[in-house]
C-alpha positions as CSV (number, residue, x, y, z in Angstrom):
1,X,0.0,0.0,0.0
2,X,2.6,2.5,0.9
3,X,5.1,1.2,-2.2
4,X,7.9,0.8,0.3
5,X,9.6,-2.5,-0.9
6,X,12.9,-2.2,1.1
7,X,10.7,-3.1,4.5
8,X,9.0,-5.9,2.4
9,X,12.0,-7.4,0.7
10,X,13.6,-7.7,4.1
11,X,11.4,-7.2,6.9
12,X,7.8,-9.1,5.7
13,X,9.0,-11.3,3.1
14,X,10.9,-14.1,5.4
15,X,7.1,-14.2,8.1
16,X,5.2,-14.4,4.5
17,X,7.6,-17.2,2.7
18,X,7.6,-19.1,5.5
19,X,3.4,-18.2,6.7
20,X,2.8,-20.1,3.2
21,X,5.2,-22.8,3.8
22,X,3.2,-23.7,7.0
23,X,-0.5,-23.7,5.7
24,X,1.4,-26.4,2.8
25,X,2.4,-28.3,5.3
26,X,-1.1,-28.0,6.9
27,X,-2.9,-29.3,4.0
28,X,-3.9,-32.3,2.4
29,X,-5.1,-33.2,-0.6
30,X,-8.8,-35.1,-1.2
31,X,-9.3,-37.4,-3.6
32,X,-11.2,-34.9,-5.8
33,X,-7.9,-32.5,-6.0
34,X,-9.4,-30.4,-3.7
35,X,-7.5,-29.6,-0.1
36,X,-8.7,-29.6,3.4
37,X,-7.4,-28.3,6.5
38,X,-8.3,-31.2,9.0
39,X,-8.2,-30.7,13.0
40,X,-8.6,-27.5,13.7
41,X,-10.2,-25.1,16.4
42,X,-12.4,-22.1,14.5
43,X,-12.8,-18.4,14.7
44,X,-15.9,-19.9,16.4
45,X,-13.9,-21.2,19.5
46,X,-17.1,-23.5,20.5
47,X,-16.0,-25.9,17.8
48,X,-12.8,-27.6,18.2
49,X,-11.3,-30.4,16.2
50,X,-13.4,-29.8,13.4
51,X,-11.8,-29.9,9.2
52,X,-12.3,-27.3,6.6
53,X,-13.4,-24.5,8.7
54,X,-14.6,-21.8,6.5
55,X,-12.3,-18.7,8.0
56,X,-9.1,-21.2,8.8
57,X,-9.1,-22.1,4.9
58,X,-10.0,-18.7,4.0
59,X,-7.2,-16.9,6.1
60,X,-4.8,-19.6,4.8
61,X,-5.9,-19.0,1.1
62,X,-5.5,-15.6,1.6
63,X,-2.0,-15.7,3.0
64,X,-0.9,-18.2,0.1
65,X,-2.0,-15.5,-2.1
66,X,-0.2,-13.1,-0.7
67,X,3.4,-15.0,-0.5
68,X,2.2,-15.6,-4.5
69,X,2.1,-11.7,-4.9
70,X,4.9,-10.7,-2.8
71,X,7.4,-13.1,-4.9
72,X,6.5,-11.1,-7.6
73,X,7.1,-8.1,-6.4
74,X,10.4,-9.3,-4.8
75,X,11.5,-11.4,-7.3
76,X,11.7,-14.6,-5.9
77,X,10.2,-17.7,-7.5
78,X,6.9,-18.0,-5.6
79,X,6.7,-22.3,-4.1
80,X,4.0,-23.8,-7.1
81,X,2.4,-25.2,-4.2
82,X,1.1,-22.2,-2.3
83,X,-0.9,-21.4,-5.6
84,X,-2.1,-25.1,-6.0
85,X,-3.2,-25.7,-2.3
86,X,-4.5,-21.6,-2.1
87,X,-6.9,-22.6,-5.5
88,X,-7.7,-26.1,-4.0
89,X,-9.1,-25.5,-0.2
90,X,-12.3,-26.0,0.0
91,X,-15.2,-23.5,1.2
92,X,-18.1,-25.4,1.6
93,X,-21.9,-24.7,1.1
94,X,-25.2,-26.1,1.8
95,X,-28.1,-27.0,-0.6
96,X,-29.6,-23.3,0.0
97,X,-25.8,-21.5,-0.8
98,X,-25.0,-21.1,2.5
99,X,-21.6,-21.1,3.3
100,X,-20.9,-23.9,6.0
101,X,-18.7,-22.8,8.8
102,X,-17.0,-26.5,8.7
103,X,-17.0,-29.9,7.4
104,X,-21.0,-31.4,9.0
105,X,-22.1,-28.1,10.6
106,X,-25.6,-28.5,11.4
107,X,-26.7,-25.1,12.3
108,X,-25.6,-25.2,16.0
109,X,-25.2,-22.3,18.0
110,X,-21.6,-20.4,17.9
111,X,-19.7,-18.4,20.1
112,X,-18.4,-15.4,17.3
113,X,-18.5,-14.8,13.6
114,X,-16.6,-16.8,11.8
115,X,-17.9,-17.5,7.9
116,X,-19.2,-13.7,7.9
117,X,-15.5,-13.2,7.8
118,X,-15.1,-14.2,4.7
119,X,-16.8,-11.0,3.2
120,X,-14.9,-8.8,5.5
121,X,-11.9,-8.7,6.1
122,X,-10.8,-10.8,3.6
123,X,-12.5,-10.3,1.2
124,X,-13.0,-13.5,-0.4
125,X,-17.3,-14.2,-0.4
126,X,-18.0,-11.1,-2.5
127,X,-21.3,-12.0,-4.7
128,X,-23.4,-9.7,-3.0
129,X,-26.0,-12.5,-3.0
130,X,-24.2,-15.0,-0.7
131,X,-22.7,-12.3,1.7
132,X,-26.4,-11.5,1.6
133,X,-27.7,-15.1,2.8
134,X,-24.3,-16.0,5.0
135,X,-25.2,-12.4,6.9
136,X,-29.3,-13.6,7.6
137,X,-28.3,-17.5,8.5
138,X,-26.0,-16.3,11.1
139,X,-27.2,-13.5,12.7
140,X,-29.6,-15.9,14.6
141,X,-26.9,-18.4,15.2
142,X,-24.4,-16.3,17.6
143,X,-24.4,-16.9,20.7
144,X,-26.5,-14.2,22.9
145,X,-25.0,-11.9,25.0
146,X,-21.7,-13.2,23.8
147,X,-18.3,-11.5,21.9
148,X,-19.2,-8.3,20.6
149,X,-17.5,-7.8,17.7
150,X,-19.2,-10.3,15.7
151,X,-22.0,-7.7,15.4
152,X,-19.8,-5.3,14.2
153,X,-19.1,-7.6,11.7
154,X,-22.1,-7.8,10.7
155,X,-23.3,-4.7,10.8
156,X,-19.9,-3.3,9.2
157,X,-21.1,-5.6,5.6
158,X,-24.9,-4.4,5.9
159,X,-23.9,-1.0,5.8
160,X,-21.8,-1.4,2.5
161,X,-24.8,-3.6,1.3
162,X,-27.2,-0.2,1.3
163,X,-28.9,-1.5,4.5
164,X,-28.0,1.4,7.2
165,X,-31.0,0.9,9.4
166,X,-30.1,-2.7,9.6
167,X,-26.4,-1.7,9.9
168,X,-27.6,0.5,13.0
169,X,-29.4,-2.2,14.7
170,X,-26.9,-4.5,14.5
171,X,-24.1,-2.2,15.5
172,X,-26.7,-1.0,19.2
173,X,-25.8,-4.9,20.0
174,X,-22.3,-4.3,19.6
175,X,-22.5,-1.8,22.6
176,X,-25.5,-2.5,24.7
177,X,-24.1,-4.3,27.8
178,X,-20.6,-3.7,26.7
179,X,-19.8,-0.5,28.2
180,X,-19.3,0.0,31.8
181,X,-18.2,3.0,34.5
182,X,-16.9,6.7,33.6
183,X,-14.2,5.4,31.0
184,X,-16.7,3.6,29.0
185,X,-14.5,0.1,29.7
186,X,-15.9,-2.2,27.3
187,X,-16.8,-5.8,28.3
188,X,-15.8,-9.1,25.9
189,X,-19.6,-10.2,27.4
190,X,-22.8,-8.1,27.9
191,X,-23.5,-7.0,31.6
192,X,-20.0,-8.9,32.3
193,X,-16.9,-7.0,34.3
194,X,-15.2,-4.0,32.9
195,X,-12.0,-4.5,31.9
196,X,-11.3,-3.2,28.7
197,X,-11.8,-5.8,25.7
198,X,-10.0,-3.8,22.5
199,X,-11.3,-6.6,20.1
200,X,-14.7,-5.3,20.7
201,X,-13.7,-1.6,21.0
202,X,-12.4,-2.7,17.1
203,X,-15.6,-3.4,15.8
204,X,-16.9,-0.6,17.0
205,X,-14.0,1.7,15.3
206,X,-14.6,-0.5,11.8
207,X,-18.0,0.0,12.2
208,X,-18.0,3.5,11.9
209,X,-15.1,3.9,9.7
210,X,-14.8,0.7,7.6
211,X,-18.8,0.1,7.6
212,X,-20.6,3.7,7.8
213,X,-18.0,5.8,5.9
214,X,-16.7,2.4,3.6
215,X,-13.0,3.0,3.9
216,X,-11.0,0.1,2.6
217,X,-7.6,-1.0,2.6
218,X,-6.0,-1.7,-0.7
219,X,-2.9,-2.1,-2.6
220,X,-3.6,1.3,-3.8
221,X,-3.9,2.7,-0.6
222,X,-7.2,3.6,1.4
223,X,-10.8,3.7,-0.8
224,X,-14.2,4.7,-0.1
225,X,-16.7,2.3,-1.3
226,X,-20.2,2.8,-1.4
227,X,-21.9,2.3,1.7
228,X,-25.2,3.5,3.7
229,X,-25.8,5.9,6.4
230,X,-28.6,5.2,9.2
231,X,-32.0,7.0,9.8
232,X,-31.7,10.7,11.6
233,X,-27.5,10.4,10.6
234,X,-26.7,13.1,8.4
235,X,-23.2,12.3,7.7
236,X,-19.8,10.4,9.2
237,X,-16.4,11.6,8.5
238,X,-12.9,10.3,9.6
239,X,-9.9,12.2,9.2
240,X,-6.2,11.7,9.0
241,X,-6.3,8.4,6.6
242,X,-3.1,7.3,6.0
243,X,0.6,8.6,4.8
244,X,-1.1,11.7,3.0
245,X,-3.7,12.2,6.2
246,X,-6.5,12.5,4.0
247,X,-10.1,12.8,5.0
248,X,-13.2,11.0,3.9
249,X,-16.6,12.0,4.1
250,X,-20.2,9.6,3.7
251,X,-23.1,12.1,3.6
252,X,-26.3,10.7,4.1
């Protein structure tokens, strides 16, 4: 984003190289080609021991693809195995297009956002349709009064769908509960001690910046996409985005 290859030739591209090395070794291959991920613990953390969970292959994809990108820019031969397993893992889906948050899950009830990850932040589900129908199958399926942030999540992608009165509903649940004593502490739990939980103090901040106003993070530097404002707001701004401090407005 910032063009600054010195820092990635020497400082980032040993972690990547060796980031994509590990989610090879991780990997096996099925039958069909395709590659699975077996035995791991989700984004979800009440599921443990499961294979192919949607954000572990999804995180791993996206860091294959990146060690594929960054050899280009460094020029180093990239491993023809990160591209191979990166195009092979498999994101699963139900009969309705649902995207299944692992290998048999049956619509149980989880602890945080997991496949709604996908969408955002990395940015691999987006036909508009299935962020649509991941975002309405899970809402109802996170746990009640648990994490935070996974409303932010949500409420982050209905905002940039054209939904902002959905967007603000969502992103009340984020806070209700959440925020205790003169400093505003914020709570990993609704209604649960006060120490300060910055995971959930991040939703919040995306929300607003990343959701509302639509800022995004790409290898041309920061972008507004379009994205919607709620009821009774007339406008959000943030200021000081990145190296050239810029400012970006949504008006409602």
């Amino acid at each position: 984003m910032t063009g600054d290859s010195d820092w990635l030739q020497h400082r980032a591209w040993p972690l990547i190289r060796d980031v994509a090395d590990f989610w090879v070794s991780r990997a096996r291959r099925n039958e069909d080609g395709s590659w699975s991920i077996r035995n791991v613990v989700c984004a979800d953390e009440f599921a443990e021991g499961v294979d192919d969970n949607a954000f572990t292959n999804g995180a791993a994809r996206k860091a294959l693809m990146t060690a594929v990108k960054a050899a280009a820019v460094c020029g180093h031969t990239p491993s023809p195995m990160w591209q191979t397993v990166a195009d092979g893992l498999r994101i699963l889906r139900n009969a309705d297009g649902v995207t299944l948050e692992y290998d048999g899950y049956d619509g149980r009830i989880i602890k945080q956002a997991d496949v709604n990850l996908l969408s955002y932040p990395l940015q691999l589900v987006t036909d508009v349709e299935t962020v649509r129908k991941d975002l309405l199958y899970y809402e109802d399926r996170i746990l009640p009064k648990g994490p935070a942030m996974s409303y932010a999540i949500l409420a982050l992608q209905w905002a940039r769908l054209g939904d902002g009165q959905k967007a603000y509903e969502l992103y009340l649940k984020t806070l209700e509960g959440h925020l205790h004593g003169g400093l505003m502490a914020f709570s990993e739990t609704a209604g649960q001690g006060d120490t300060c939980f910055m995971t959930g103090w991040g939703g919040v901040l995306q929300t607003l910046i990343n959701g509302f106003c639509g800022l995004e993070l790409t290898d041309d530097g920061v972008v507004q996409k379009q994205s919607a404002l709620p009821d009774g707001w007339k406008s959000v701004t943030v200021t000081g985005v990145g190296p050239e401090r810029k400012t970006f407005t949504r008006v409602r």
